[in-house]
N, C-alpha and C positions, 0 to 999 in steps of 0.2 A: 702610714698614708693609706686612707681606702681606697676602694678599687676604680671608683672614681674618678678620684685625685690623680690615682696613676692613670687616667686613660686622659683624661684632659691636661697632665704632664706630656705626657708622650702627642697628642695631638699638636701642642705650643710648640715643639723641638723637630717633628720632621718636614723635611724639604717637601716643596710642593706635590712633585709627582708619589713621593709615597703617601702624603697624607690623600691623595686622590686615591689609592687602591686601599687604603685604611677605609675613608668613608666610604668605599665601594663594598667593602668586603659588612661594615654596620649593616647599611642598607639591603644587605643579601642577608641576612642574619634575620632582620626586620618583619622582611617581605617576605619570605619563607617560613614564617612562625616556627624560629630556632629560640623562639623567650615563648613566655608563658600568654597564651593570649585566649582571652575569653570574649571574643566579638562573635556575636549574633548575626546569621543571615540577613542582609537587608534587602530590598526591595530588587538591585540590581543582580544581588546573585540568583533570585529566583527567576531572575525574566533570561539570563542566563542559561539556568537550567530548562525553561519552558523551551527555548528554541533550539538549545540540542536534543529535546526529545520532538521537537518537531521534524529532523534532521532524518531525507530516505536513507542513508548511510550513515548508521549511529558511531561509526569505528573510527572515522577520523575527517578532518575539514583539510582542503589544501591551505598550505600560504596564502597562492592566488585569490583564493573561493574568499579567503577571511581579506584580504586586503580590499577584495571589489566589493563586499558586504559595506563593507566600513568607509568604500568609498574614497580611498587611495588607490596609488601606485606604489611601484619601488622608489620612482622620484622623492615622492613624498617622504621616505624612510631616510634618505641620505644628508648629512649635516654640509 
């Protein structure tokens, strides 16, 4: 059986809440480039980087500071 096989076996056979921390644990895997990933800077990560070095305090952003940029609250964070 490839490794595949066996990860889409084991997907079919667990109970809902461990297949939630299964796919949680993929998409942490993913999104952290733990696989081999060759993607190119695109247009957002640079406008990204323009406005942290526009930034009088290069060292760090508050939660606050980033939530009222973006134009939330904490409201807005809660399911």
């Amino acid at each position: 059986m490839s490794t595949k096989e066996q990860a889409i076996y084991y997907l079919n056979v667990l109970e809902p809440d461990k297949l939630k921390s299964a796919l949680d644990y993929i998409q942490y895997l993913y999104e952290h480039g733990l696989y081999e990933k060759n993607t190119p800077l695109d247009d957002f990560d640079y406008e990204l980087a323009r406005r942290a070095d526009e930034r009088e305090n290069k060292e760090f952003i508050s939660f606050e500071e980033s939530l009222k940029e973006c134009g939330l609250t904490y409201a807005d964070l809660q399911d």
